[in-house]
C-alpha positions in Angstrom: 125.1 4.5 107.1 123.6 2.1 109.4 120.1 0.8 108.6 118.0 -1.6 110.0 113.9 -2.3 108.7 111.4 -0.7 111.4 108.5 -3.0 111.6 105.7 -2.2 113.2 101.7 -3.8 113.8 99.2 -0.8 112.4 95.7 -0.9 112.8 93.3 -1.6 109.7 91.9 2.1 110.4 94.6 3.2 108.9 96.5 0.9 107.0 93.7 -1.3 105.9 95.2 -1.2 102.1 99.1 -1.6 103.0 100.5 -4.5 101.2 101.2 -7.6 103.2 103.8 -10.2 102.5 102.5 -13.5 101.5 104.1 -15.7 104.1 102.0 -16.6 106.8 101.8 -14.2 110.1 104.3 -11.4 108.2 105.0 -8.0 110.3 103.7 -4.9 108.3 106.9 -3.2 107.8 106.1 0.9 108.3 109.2 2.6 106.5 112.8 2.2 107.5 115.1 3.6 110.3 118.2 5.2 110.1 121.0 6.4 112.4 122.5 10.0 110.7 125.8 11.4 112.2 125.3 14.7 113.7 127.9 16.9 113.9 126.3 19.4 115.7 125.7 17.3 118.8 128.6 14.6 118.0 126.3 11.8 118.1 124.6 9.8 116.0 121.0 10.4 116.0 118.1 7.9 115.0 115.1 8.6 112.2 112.1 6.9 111.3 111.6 7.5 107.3 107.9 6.9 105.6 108.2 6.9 102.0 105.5 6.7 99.7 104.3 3.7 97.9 105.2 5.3 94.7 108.8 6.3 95.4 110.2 2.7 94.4 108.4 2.8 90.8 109.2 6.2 89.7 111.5 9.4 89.2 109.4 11.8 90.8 110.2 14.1 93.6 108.8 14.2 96.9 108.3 17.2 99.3 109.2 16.1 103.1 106.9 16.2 106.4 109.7 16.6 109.9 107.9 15.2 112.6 109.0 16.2 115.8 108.2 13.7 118.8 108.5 11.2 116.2 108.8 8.3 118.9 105.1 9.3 119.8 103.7 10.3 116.5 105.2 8.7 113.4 102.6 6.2 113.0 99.5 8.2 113.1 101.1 11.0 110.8 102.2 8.7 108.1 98.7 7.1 108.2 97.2 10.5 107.7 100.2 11.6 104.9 99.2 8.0 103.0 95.1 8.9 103.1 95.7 12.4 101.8 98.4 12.0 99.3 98.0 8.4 97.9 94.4 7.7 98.3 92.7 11.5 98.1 94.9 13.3 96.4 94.4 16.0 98.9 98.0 16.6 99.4 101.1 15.9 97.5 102.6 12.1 97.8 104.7 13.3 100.5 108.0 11.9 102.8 107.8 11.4 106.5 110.9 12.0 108.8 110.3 11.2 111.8 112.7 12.7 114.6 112.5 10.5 118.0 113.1 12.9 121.3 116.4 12.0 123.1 116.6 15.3 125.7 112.6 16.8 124.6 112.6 19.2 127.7 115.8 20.8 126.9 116.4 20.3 123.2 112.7 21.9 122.2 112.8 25.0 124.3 114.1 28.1 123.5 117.1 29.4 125.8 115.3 31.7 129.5 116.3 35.0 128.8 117.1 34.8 132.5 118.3 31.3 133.4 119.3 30.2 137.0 122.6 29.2 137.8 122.1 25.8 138.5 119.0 25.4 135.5 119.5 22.9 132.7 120.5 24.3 129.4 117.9 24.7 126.9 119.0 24.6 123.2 116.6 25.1 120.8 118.8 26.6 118.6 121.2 23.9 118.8 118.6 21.9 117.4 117.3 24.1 115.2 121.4 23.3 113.9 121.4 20.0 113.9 117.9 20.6 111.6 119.9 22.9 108.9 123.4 21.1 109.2 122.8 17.9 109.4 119.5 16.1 109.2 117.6 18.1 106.3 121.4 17.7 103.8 121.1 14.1 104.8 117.8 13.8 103.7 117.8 15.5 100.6 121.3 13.1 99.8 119.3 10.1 100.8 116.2 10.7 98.7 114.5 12.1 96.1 113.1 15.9 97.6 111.3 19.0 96.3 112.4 22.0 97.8 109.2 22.0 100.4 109.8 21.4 103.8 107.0 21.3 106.4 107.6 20.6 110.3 104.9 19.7 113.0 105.3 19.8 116.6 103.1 19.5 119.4 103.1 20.6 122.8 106.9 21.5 123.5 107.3 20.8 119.8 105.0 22.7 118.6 107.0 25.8 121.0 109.9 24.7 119.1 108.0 25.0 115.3 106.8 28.7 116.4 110.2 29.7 117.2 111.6 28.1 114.2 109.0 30.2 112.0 109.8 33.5 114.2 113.4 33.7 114.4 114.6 31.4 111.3 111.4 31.1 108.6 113.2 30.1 105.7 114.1 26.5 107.3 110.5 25.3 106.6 108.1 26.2 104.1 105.1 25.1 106.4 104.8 25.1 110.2 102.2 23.5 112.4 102.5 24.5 115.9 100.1 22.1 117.7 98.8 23.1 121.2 102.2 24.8 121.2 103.8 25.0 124.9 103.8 29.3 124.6 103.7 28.8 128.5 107.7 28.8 128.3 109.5 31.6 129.8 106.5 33.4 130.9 105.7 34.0 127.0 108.6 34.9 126.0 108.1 34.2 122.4 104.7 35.7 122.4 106.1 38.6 123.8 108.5 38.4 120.8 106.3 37.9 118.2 105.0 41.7 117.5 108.7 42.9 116.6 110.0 39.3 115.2 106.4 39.4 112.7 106.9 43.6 111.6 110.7 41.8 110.3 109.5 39.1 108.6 109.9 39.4 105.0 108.0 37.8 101.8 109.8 34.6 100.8 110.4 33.1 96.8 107.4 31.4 97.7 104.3 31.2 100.4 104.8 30.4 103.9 101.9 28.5 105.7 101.3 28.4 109.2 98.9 26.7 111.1 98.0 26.9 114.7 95.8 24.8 117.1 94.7 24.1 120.5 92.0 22.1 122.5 89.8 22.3 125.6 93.0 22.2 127.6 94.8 23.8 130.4 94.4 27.7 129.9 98.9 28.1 130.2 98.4 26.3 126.5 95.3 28.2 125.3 95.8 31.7 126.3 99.0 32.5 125.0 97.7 30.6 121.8 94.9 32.4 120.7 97.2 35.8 121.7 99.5 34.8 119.0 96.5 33.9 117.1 95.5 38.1 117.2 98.9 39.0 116.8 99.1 37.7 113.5 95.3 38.8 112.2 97.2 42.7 113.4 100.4 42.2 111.7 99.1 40.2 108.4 103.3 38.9 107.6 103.5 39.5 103.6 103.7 36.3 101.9 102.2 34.3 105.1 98.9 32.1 105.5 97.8 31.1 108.2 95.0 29.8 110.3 94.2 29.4 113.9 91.4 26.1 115.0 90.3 25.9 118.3 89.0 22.2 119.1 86.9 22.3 121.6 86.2 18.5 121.6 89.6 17.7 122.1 91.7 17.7 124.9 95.9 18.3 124.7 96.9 14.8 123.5 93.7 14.1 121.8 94.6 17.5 119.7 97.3 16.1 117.6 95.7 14.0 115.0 92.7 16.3 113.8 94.9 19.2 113.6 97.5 17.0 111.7 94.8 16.0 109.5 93.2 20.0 109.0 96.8 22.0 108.8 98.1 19.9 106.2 94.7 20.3 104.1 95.0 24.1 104.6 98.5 23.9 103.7 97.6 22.4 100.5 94.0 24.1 99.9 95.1 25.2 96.4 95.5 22.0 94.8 91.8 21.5 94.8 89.7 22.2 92.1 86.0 23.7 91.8 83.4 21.4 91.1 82.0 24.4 88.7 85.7 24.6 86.8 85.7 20.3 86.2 82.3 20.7 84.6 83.7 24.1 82.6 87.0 23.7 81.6 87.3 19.6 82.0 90.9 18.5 82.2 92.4 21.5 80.5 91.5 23.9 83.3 92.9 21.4 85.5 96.1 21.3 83.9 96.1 25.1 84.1 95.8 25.6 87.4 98.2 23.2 88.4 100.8 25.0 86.2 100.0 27.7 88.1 100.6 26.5 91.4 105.1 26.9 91.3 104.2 30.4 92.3 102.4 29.2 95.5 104.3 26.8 96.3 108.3 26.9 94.6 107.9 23.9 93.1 105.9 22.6 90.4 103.0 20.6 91.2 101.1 17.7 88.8 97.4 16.4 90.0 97.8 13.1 91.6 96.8 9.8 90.3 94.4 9.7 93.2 93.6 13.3 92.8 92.7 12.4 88.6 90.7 9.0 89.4 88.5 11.3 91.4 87.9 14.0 89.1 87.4 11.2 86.9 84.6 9.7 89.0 82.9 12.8 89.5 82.2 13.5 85.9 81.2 10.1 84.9 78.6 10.7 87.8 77.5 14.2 86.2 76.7 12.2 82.9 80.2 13.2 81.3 81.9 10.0 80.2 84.0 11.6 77.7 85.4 14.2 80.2 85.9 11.3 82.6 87.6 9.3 79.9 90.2 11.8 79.2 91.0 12.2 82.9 91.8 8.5 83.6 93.9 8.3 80.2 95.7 11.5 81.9 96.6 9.2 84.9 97.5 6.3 83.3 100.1 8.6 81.2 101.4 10.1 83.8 101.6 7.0 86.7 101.6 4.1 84.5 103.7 2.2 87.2 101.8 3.8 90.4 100.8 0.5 92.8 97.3 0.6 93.4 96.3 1.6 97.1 93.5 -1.2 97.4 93.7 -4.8 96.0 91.6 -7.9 96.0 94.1 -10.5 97.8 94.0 -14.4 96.9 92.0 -16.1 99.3 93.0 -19.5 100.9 91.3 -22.5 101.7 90.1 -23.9 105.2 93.1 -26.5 106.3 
């Protein structure tokens, strides 16, 4: 396997809490890039892995984010994975793969159901392949995984996530389809949809889909919002989904807030009432967690961040003893986690 350390400047924005090396004018190193032989295309094909900061000083398991357009993306995606899942505790802790475009135009689209002689091949479904065959078994070889898979595309991407979902469901357990490119073959796929949806069967566990455009060109938010209706009429058993229109955003400006709002609705259930902390303290808590396998085929702990918070919120209600119990609850169950922010040794003026 060949590996080499992908270093990259972040802004503070996003990675104000990152650790930095001590020696003077250090790169922030962002995760680590790998080159994975493919035997579906006979190549090898590069990856950009983000792994949380926790994965070094524990067992645990980890369910993985595919990013398509990773070349474009992987940055902002595993700035918004980190705030969620290590400092919120909105989301699992959760691995980034990050899949860098080397044909995008043909590799993303479906196959024209009536192609021209002399037209480029599209191969979505050799991709799709390369997804199942080679790059997901690598991945769950390589590192520690829950059996949760999400994928987010955009644009071209995202017309490659909704025909992922339509014709092969059980790859991913979450799709975002961001101002997806439904344009393609005069809407072919939308056209699909109504018979591919009546097929679609319950899984073991709850699919999530997640759909979004902007104030953009109408080719991206017509057919869009018509797939939108198409699933409010055929209500897929065992799917939830959601469909944002952002009307303050335009179609590259979409990506991040929808990132950011489909992997929250994804994960909606891990929250907890207000009204159930102050009831059932860390008990209930505990409780509903256990109950979130069925949701999500795989079982789920509150986070460190996710306890510190709950923690917080009681000791501001007046309940120190509920608040107590909560941050014992973390230290017993992350007692190596690194802390996201630190106080960093200053040094004197030279």
């Amino acid at each position: 396997m060949m590996v080499r350390a992908f270093t990259l400047l972040l802004t503070l924005a996003i990675w104000g809490g990152l650790a930095l090396a001590e020696a003077d004018d250090s790169p922030i190193r962002v995760g680590d890039e790998h080159w994975v032989r493919s035997e579906v295309f006979k190549q090898q094909r590069r990856v950009q892995v983000y792994l949380p900061s926790s994965y070094g000083t524990s067992q645990a398991r980890y369910p993985v984010l595919y990013l398509l357009d990773g070349d474009a993306y992987y940055l902002s995606v595993a700035g918004i994975v980190r705030q969620l899942g290590e400092s919120s505790g909105r989301i699992p802790e959760t691995i980034v793969v990050a899949i860098p475009n080397v044909a995008r135009a043909q590799e993303l689209a479906p196959p024209k159901r009536k192609p021209k002689a002399d037209e480029a091949r599209y191969d979505a479904d050799r991709f799709l392949q390369f997804l199942e065959q080679d790059l997901i078994p690598w991945v769950d070889a390589q590192y520690r995984t829950e059996p949760f898979r999400i994928i987010v595309g955009h644009s071209r991407g995202g017309l490659f996530t909704l025909y992922t979902f339509l014709n092969a469901p059980d790859t991913f357990n979450a799709y975002l389809a961001l101002s997806p490119a439904l344009w393609w073959d005069d809407q072919a796929l939308v056209q699909e949809a109504p018979a591919k949806l009546r097929a679609l069967k319950a899984g073991k566990a709850t699919r999530f889909l997640y759909l979004s455009a902007g104030h953009e060109s109408v080719e991206i938010t017509e057919p869009t919002a018509r797939m939108a209706r198409l699933l409010g009429q055929s209500q897929p058993a065992g799917l939830r989904w959601r469909y944002d229109y952002l009307a303050n955003e335009n179609h590259m400006s979409s990506h991040l807030p929808s990132t950011y709002a489909g992997l929250q609705m994804v994960f909606a259930d891990l929250q907890v009432s207000d009204a159930a902390l102050l009831s059932q303290g860390l008990a209930g808590v505990e409780s509903h967690y256990a109950g979130l396998q069925r949701i999500y085929g795989y079982p789920l702990r509150p986070s460190r961040a996710m306890l510190s918070w709950m923690g917080n919120f009681l000791d501001q209600q007046g309940r120190p003893e509920q608040a107590a119990a909560f941050y014992r609850r973390a230290e017993q169950l992350y007692p190596n986690h690194p802390p996201l922010m630190r106080d960093w040794p200053a040094r004197p003026l030279q």
